[in-house]
Every structure is written in C-alpha cells, then in structure tokens.
C-alpha positions as CSV (number, residue, x, y, z in Angstrom):
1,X,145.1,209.3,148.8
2,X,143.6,206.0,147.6
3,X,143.6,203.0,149.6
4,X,146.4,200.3,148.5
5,X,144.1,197.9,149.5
6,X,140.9,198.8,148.0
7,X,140.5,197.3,144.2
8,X,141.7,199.6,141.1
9,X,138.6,201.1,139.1
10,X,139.2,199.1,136.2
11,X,139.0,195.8,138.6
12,X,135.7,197.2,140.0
13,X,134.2,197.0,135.9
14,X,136.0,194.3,134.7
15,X,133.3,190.9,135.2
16,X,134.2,188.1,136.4
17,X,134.1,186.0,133.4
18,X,134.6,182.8,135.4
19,X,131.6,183.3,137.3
20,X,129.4,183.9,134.6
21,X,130.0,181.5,131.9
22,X,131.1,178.4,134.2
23,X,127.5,177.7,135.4
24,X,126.9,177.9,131.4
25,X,130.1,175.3,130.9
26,X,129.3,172.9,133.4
27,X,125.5,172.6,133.0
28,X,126.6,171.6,129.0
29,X,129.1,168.6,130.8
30,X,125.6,167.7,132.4
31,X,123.9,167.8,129.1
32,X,126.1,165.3,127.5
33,X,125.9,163.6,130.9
34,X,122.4,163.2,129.5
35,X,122.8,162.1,126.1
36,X,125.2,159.7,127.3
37,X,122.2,158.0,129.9
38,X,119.5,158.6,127.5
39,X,121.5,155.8,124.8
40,X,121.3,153.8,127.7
41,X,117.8,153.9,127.9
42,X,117.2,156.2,130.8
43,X,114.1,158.8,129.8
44,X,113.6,160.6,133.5
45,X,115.2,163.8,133.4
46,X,113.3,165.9,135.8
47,X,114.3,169.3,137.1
48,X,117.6,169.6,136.0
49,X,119.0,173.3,135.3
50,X,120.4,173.1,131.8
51,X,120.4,176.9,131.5
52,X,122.0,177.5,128.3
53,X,122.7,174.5,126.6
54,X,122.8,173.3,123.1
55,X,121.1,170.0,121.9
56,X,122.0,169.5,118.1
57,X,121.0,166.6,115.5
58,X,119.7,164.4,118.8
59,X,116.8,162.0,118.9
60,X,115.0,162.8,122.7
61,X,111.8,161.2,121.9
62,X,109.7,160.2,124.9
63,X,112.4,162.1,127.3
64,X,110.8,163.4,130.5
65,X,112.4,167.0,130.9
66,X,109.4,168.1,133.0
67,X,110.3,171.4,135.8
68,X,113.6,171.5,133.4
69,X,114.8,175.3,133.5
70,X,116.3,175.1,129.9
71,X,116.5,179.4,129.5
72,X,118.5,180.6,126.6
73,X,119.2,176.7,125.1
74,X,119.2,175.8,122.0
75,X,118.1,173.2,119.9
76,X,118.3,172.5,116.5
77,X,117.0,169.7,114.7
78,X,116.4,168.0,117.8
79,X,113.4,165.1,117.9
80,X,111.4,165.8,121.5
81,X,108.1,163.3,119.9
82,X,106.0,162.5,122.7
83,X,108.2,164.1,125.2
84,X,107.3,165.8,128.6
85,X,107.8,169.2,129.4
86,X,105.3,170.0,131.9
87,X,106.3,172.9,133.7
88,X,109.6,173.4,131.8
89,X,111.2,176.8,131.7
90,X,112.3,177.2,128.2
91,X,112.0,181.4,128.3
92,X,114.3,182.8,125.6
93,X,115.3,179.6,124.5
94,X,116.1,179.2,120.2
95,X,114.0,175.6,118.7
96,X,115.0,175.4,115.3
97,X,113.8,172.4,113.1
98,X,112.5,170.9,116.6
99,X,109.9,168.0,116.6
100,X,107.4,168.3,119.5
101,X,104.4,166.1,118.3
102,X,102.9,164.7,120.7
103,X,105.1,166.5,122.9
104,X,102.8,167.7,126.5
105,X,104.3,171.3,127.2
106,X,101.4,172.2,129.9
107,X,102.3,174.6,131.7
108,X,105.3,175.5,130.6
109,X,107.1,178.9,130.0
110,X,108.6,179.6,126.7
111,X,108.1,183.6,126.3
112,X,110.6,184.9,124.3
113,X,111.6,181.7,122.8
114,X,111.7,181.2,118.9
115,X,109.8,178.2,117.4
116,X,111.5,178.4,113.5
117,X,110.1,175.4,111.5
118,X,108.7,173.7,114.7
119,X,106.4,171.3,114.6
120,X,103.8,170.9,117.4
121,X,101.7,169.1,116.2
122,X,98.9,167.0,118.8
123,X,101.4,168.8,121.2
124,X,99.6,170.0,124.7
125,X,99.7,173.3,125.5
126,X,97.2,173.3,128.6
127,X,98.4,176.7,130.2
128,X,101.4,176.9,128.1
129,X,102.9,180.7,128.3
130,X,103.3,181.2,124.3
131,X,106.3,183.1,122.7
132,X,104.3,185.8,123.2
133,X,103.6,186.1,126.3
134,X,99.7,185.0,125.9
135,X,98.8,181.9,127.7
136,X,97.0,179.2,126.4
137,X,93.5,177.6,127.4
C-alpha cells in the first residue's frame, strides 16, 4: 500500500521549472541592471554570474567583465572593443556579429562557444581555452 504521504510518481519526474529557469530570469534583471549603469558611465563589472543572458544590438566597449561566468549567453551584434575578459567563463556561449578588437580574453574559457562573424582582431588570447578545446600560447 503506498504511502499517502510520499510524492506521486509523476511528481517525482516532473522538474521544478521554477528552480531552474529563475536563476536564468533573474541574472537577465541583473543584465539590464548593467546596461542601465554602463549609460551612466560605470565600466567595472567583475565577477558577476550572468549565466544565460542575452546582450543584443549593445555598445560594451571598454567594459571590464573580467572572472564573469557568462555560460550559455548570447550576444549578437554586441560591440566588446577594448574590453576585458580575463578569466571570463564564456563556455557554450553563442557570439554572433560580436566585436572583440582589442578585446584581452587571457585566460578565459570559451569551449563550446560559437564565434559566427566575430571579429578578434589585436584581441589577447594569452592562455585563452579556444572553441575547441585547444588552448592558446
């Protein structure tokens, strides 16, 4: 005889969709937290987790985003010119049409993410982890 108290099997499968998405939800409130202070003028944006974001159409030149964890965000047609992000975790993340000249990604982790008409030109890459894996000089 099954417990009354125990959960139902389809309650045992079903995910908690709450608790998933709403770290997901509230770190994109923090992003436009962020766009908000960067037209102010702030630039220092240091280890935030902005897991899963989306950055669209946005000028973030000279931001510092370094020890960021940005996994699975998304940019597109984003300007980071002369930004930093040493250190940053960008693994899995989608940068479409992104500018990074000039832009020092030393050490930081983007394996898995997809570069797609991304220009990194002069950009550092001193112990970068590439798409693929590789790391860099």
């Amino acid at each position: 005889m099954a417990d009354p108290n125990s959960p139902s099997r389809s309650e045992k499968v079903k995910p908690d969709y709450l608790q998933k998405y709403a770290p997901f939800v509230l770190n994109q409130k923090k992003a436009a937290e962020l766009l908000q202070a960067y037209a102010k003028g702030k630039r220092d944006f240091q280890r935030l987790d902005l897991q899963g974001v989306t950055f669209e159409g946005v000028d973030l030149s000279d931001i510092d985003l370094s020890g960021t964890i940005l996994t699975n965000a998304s940019f597109a047609e984003v300007n980071l010119s002369n930004a930093k992000l040493i250190e940053a975790n960008l693994v899995n993340s989608s940068l479409n049409s992104v500018q990074l000249r000039g832009t020092n990604l030393s050490r930081a982790n983007l394996r898995g993410a997809s570069l797609t008409q991304t220009t990194l030109a002069q950009a550092t890459l001193k112990a970068t982890i590439l798409p693929n894996g590789h790391t860099s000089p």
